[in-house]
N, CA, C and O atoms as a DFTB+ gen file, in Angstrom:
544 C
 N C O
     1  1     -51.370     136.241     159.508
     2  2     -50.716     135.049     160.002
     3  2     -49.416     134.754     159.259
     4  3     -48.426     134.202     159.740
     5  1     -49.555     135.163     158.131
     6  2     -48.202     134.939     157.435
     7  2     -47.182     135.835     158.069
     8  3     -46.033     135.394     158.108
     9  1     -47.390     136.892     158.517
    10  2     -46.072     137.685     159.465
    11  2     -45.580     136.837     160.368
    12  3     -44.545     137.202     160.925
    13  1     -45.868     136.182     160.559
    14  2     -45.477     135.301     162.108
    15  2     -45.067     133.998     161.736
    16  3     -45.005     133.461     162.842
    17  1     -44.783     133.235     161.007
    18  2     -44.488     132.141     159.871
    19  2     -43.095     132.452     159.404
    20  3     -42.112     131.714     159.339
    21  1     -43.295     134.186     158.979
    22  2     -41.854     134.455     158.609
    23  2     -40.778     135.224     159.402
    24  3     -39.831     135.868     158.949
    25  1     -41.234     134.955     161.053
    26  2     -40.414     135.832     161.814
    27  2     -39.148     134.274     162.257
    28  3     -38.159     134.501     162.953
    29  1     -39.374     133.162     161.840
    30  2     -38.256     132.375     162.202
    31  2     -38.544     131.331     163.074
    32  3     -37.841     130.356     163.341
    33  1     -40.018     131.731     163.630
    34  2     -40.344     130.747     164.824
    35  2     -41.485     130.058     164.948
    36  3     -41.915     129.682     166.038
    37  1     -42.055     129.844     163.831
    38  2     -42.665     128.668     162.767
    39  2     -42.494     127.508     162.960
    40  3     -41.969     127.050     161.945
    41  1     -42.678     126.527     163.907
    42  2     -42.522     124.894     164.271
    43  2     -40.572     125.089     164.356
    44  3     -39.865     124.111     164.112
    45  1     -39.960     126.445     164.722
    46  2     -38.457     126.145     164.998
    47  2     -38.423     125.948     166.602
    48  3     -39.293     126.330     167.384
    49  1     -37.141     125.220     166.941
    50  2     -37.293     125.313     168.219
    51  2     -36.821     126.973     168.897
    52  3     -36.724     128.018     168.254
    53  1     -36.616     126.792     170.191
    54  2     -36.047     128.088     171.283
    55  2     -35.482     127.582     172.034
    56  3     -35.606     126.461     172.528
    57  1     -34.761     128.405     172.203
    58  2     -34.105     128.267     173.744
    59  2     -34.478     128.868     175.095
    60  3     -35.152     129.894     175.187
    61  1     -34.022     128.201     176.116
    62  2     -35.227     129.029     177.614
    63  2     -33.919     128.348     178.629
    64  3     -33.083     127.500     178.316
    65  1     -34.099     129.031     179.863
    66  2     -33.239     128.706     180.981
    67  2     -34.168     128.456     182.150
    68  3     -34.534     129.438     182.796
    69  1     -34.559     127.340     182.465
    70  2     -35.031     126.913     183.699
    71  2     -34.535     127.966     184.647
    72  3     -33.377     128.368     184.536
    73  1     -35.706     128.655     185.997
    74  2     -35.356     129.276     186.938
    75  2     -34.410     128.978     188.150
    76  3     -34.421     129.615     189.203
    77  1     -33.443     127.731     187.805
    78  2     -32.726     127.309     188.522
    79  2     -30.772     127.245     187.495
    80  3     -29.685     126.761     187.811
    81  1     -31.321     128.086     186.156
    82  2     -30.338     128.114     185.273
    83  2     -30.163     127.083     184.139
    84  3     -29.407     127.239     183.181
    85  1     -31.051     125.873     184.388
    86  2     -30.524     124.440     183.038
    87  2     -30.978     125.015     181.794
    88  3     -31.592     126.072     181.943
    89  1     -30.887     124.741     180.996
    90  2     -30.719     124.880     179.939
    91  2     -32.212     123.785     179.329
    92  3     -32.204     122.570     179.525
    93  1     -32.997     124.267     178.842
    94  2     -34.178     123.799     177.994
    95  2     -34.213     124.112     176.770
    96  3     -33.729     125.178     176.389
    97  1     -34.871     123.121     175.816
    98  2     -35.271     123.926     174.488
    99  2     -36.666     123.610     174.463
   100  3     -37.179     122.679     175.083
   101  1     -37.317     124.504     173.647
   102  2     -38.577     124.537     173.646
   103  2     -39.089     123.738     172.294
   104  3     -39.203     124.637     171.461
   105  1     -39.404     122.660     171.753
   106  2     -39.712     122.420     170.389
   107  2     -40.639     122.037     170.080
   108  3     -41.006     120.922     170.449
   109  1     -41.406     122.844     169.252
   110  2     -42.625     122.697     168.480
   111  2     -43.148     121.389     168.199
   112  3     -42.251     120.607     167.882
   113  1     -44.218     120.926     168.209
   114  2     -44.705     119.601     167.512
   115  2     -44.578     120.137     165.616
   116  3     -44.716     121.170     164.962
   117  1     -44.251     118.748     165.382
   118  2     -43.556     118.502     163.867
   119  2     -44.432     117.371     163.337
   120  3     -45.019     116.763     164.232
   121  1     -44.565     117.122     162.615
   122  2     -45.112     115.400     162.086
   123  2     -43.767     114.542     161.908
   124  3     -43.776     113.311     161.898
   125  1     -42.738     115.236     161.784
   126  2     -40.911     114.149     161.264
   127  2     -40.886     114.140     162.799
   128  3     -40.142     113.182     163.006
   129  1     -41.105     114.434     163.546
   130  2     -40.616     114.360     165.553
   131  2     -41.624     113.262     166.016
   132  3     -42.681     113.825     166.300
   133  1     -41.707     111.939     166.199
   134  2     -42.549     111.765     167.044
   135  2     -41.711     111.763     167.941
   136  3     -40.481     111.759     167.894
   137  1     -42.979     111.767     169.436
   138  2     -42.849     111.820     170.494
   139  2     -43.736     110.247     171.280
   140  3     -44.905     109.864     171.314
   141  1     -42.400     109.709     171.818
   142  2     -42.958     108.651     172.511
   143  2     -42.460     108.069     173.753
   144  3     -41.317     107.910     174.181
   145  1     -44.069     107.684     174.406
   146  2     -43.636     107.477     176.250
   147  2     -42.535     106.513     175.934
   148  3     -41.630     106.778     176.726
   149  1     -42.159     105.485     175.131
   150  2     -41.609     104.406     175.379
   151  2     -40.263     105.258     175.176
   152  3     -39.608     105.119     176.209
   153  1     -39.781     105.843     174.533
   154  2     -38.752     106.948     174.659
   155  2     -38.107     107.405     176.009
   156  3     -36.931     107.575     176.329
   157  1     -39.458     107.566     176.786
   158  2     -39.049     108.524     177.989
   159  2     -39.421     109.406     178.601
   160  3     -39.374     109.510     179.827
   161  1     -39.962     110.378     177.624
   162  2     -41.263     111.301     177.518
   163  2     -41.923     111.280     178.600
   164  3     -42.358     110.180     178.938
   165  1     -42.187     112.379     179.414
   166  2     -43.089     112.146     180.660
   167  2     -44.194     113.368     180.266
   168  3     -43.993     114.154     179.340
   169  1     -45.237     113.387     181.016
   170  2     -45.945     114.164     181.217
   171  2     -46.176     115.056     182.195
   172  3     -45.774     114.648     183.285
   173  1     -46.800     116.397     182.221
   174  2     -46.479     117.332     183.724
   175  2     -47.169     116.640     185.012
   176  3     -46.937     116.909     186.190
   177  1     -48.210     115.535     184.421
   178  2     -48.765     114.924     185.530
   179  2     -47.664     113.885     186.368
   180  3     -47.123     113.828     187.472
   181  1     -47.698     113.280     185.366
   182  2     -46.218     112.495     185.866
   183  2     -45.541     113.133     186.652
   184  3     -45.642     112.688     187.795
   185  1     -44.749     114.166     186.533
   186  2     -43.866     114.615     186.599
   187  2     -43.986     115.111     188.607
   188  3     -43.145     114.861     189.470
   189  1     -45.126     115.734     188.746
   190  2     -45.717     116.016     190.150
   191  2     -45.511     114.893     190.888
   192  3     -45.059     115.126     192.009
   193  1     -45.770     113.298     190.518
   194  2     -45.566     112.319     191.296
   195  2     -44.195     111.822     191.120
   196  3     -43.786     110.932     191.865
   197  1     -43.562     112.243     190.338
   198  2     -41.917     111.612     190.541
   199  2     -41.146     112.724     190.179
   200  3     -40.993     113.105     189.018
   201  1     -40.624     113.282     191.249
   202  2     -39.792     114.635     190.916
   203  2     -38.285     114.511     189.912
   204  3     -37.720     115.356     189.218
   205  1     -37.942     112.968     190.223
   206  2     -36.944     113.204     188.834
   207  2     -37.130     112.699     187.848
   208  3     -36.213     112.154     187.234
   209  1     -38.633     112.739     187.319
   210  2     -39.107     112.301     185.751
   211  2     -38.209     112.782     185.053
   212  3     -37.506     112.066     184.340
   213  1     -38.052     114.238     185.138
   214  2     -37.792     115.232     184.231
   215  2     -36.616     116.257     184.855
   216  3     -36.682     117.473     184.675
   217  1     -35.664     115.695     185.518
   218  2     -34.697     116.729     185.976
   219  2     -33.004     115.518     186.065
   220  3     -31.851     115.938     186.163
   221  1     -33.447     114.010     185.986
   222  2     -32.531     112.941     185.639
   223  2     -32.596     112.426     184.086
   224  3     -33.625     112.094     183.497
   225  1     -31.079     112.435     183.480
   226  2     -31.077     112.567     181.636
   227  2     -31.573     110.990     181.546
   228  3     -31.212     110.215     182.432
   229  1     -32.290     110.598     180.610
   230  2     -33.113     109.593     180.030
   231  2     -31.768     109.115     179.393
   232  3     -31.019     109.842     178.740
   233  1     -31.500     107.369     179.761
   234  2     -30.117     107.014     179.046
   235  2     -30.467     106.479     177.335
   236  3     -31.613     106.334     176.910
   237  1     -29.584     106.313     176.763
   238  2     -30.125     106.392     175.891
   239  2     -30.389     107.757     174.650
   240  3     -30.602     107.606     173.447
   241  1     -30.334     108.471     175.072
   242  2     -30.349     109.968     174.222
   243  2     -29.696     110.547     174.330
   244  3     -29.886     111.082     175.422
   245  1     -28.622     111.032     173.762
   246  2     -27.919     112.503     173.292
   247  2     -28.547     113.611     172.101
   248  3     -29.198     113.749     171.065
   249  1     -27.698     114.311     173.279
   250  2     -27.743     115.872     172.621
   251  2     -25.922     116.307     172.219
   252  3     -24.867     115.825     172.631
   253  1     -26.182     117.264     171.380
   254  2     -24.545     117.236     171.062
   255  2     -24.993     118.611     170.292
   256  3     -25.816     118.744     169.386
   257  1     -24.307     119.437     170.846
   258  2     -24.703     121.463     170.163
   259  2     -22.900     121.299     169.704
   260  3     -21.966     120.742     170.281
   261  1     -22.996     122.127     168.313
   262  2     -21.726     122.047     167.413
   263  2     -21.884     123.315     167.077
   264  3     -22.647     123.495     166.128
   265  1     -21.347     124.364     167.611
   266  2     -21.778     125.746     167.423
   267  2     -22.935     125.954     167.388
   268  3     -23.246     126.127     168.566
   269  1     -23.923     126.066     166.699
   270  2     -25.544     126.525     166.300
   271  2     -26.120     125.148     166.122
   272  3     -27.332     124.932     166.121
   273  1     -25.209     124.240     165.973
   274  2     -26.219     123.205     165.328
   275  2     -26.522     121.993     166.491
   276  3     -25.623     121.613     167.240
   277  1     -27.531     121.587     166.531
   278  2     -27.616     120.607     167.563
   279  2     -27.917     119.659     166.797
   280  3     -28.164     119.823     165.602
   281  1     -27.934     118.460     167.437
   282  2     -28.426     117.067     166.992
   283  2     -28.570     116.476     168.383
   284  3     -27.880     116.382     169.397
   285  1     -30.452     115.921     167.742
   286  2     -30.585     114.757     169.481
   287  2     -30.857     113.539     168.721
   288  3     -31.437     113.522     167.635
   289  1     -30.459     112.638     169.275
   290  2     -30.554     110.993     168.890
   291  2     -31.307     110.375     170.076
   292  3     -31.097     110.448     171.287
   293  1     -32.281     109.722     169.333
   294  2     -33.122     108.178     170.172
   295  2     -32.704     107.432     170.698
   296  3     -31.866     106.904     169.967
   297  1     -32.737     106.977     171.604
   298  2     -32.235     105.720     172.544
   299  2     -31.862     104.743     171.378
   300  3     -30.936     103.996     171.696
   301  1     -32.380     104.541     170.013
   302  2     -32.775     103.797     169.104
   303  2     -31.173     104.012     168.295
   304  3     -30.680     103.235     167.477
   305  1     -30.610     105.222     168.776
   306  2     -29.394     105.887     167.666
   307  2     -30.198     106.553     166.657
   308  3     -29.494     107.187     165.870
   309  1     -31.630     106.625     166.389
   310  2     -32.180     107.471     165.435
   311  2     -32.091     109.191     165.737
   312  3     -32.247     109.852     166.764
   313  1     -31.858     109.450     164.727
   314  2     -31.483     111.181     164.511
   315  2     -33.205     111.464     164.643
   316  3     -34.096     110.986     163.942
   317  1     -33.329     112.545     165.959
   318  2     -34.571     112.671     166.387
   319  2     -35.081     114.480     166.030
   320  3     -36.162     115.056     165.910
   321  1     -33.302     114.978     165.945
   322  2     -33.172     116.303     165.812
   323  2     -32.139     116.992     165.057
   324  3     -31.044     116.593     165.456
   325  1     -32.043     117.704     164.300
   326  2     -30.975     118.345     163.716
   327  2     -31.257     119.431     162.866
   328  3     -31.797     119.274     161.771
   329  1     -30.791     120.932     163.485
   330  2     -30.947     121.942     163.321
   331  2     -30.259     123.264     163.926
   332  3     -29.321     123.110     164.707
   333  1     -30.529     124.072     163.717
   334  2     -30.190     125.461     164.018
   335  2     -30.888     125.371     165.180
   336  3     -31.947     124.773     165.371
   337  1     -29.834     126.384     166.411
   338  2     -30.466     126.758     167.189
   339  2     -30.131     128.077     167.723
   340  3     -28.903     128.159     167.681
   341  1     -30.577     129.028     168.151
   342  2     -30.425     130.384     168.503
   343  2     -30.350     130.958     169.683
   344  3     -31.019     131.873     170.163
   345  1     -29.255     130.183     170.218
   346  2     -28.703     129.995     171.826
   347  2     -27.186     131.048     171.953
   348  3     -26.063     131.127     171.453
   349  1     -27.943     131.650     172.846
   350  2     -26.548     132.578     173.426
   351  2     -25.742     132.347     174.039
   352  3     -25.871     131.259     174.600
   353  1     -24.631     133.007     174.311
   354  2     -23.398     132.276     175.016
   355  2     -23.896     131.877     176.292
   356  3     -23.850     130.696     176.635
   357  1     -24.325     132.690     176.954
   358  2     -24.827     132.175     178.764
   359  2     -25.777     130.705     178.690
   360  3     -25.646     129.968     179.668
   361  1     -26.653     130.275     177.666
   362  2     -27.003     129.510     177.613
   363  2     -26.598     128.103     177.038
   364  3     -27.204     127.033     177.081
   365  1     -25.201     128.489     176.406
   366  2     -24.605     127.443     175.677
   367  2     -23.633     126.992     176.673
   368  3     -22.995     125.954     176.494
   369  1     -23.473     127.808     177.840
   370  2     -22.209     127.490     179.266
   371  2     -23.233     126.813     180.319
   372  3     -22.854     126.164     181.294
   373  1     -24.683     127.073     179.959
   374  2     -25.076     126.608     180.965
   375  2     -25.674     125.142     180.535
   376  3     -26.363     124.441     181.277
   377  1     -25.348     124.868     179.426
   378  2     -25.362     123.546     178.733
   379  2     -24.001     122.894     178.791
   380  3     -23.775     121.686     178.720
   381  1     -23.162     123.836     178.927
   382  2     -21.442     122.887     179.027
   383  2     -21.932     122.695     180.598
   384  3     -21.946     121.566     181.089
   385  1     -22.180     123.414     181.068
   386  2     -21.818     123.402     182.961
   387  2     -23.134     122.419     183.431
   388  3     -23.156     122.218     184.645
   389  1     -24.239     121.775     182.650
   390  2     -24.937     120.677     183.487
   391  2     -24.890     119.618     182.257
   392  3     -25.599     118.643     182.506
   393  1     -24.478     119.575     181.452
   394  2     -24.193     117.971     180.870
   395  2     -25.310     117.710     180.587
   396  3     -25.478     116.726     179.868
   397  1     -26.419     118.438     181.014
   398  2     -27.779     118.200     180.868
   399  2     -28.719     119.327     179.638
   400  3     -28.510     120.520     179.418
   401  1     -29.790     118.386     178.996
   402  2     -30.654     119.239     178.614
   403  2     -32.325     119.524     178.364
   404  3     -32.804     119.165     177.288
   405  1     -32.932     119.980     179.078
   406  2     -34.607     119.554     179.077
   407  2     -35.048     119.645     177.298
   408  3     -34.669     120.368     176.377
   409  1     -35.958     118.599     177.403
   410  2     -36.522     118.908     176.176
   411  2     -38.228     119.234     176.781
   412  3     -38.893     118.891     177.759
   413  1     -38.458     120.200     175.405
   414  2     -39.858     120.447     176.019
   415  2     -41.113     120.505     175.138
   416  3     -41.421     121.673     174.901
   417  1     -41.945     119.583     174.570
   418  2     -42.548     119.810     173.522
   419  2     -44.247     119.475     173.895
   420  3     -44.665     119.412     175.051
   421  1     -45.185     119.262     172.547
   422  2     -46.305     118.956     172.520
   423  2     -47.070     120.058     171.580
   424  3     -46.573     120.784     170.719
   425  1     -48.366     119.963     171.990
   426  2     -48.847     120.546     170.521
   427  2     -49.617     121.739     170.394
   428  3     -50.758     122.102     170.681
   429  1     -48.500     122.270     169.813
   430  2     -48.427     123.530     169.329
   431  2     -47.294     123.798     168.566
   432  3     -46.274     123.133     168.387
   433  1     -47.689     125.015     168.097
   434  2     -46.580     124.987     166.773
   435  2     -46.060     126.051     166.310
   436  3     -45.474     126.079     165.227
   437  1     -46.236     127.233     167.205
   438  2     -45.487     128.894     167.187
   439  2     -45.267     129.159     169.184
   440  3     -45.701     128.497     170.126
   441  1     -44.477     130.318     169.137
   442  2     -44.457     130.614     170.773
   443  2     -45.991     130.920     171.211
   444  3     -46.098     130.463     172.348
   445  1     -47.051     131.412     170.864
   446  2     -48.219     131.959     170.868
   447  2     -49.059     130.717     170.906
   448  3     -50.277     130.890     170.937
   449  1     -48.673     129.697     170.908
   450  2     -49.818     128.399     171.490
   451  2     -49.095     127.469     172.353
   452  3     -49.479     126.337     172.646
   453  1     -47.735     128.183     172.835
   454  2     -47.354     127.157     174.033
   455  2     -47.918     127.675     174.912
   456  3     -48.780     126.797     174.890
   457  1     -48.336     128.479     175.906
   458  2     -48.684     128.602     176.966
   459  2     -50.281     128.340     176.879
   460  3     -50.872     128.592     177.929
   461  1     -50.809     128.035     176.168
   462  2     -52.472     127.586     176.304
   463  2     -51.924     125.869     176.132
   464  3     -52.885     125.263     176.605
   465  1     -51.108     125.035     175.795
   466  2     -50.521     123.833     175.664
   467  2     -49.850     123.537     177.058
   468  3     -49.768     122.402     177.529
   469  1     -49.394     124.637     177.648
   470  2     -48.948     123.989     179.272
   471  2     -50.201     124.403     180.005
   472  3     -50.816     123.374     180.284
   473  1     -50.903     125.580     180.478
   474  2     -52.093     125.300     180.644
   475  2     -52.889     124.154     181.031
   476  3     -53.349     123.719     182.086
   477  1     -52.892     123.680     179.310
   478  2     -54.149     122.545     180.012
   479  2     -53.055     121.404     180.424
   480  3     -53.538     120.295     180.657
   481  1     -52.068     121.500     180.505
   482  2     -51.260     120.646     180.689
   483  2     -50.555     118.951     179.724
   484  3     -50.334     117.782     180.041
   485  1     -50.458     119.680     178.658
   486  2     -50.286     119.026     177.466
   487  2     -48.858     118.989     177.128
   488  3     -48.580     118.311     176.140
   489  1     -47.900     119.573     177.737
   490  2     -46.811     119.362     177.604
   491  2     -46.170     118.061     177.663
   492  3     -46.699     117.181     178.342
   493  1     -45.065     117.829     177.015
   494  2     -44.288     116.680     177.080
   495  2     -42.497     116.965     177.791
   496  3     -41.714     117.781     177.305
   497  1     -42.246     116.239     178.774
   498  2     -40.797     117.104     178.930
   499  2     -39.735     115.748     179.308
   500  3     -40.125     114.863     180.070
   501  1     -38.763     115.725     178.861
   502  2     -37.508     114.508     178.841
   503  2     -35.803     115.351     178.983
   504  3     -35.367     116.326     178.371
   505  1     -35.365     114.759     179.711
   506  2     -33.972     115.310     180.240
   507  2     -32.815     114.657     179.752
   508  3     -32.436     113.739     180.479
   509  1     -32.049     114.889     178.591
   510  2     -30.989     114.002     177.596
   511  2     -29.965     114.587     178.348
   512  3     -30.068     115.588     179.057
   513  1     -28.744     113.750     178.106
   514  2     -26.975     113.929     178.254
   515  2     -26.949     114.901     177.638
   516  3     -28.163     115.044     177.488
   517  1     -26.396     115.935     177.008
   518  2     -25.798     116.475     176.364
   519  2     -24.153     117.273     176.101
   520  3     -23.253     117.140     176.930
   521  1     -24.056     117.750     175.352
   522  2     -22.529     117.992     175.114
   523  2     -22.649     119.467     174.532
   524  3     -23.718     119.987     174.214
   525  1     -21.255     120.134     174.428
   526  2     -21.065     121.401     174.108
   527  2     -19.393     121.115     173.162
   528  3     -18.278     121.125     173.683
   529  1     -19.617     120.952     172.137
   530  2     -18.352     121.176     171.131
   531  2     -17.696     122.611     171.013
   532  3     -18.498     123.496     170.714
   533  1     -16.797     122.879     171.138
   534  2     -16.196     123.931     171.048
   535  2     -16.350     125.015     172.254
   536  3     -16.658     124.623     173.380
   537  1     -16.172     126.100     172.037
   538  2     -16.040     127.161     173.071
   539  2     -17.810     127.462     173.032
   540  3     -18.733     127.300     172.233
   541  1     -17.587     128.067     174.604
   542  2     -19.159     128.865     174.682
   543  2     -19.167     129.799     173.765
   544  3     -20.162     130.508     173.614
């Protein structure tokens, strides 16, 4: 288990491209992250009964990618995120080109326990403003 701890993707987030091209990140549950409905936060159940839970940006939150580094802020102005992220150019244009960005979390805490976490349907997913500083 320790091989996999030290491959980088250890409670870090990812990056993923919705099959329609948006731009998602994938982020681990943390104990410094809460996650809360009053936030915005929907659930996949939710999400089936109101199709733009999760595809209209929650006001209130930014995202802002500064080369590698992102930062998301709370409706609150609280710093919710700030870190490295390991996003390629096609995915950093497809974050300039929708202004938009899914967030996607809940509990689990390597790539190897998200898909038993969407499964039972435990996911959490919220759609922020976001921004692209500099060139793709």
């Amino acid at each position: 288990m320790e091989m996999i701890g030290s491959t980088g993707l250890h409670r870090e987030p990812w990056p993923e491209r919705m099959s329609d091209g948006r731009p998602a990140l994938i982020l681990p549950q943390t104990p410094d992250r809460q996650v809360l409905v009053a936030d915005g936060w929907v659930g996949l159940k939710t999400i089936r009964h109101c199709a733009d839970a999760a595809t209209e940006a929650h006001p209130g939150w930014s995202a802002v990618l500064d080369d590698y580094r992102l930062t998301l802020h709370r409706p609150d102005g609280t710093l919710w995120f700030d870190g490295h992220v390991a996003a390629d150019r096609h995915w950093r244009r497809r974050l300039r080109d929708h202004h938009t960005l899914l967030l996607i979390t809940g509990p689990f805490t390597t790539p190897f326990d998200f898909r038993p976490a969407a499964q039972a349907g435990h996911l959490l997913l919220l759609t922020t403003p976001a921004r692209l500083l500099g060139g793709p």
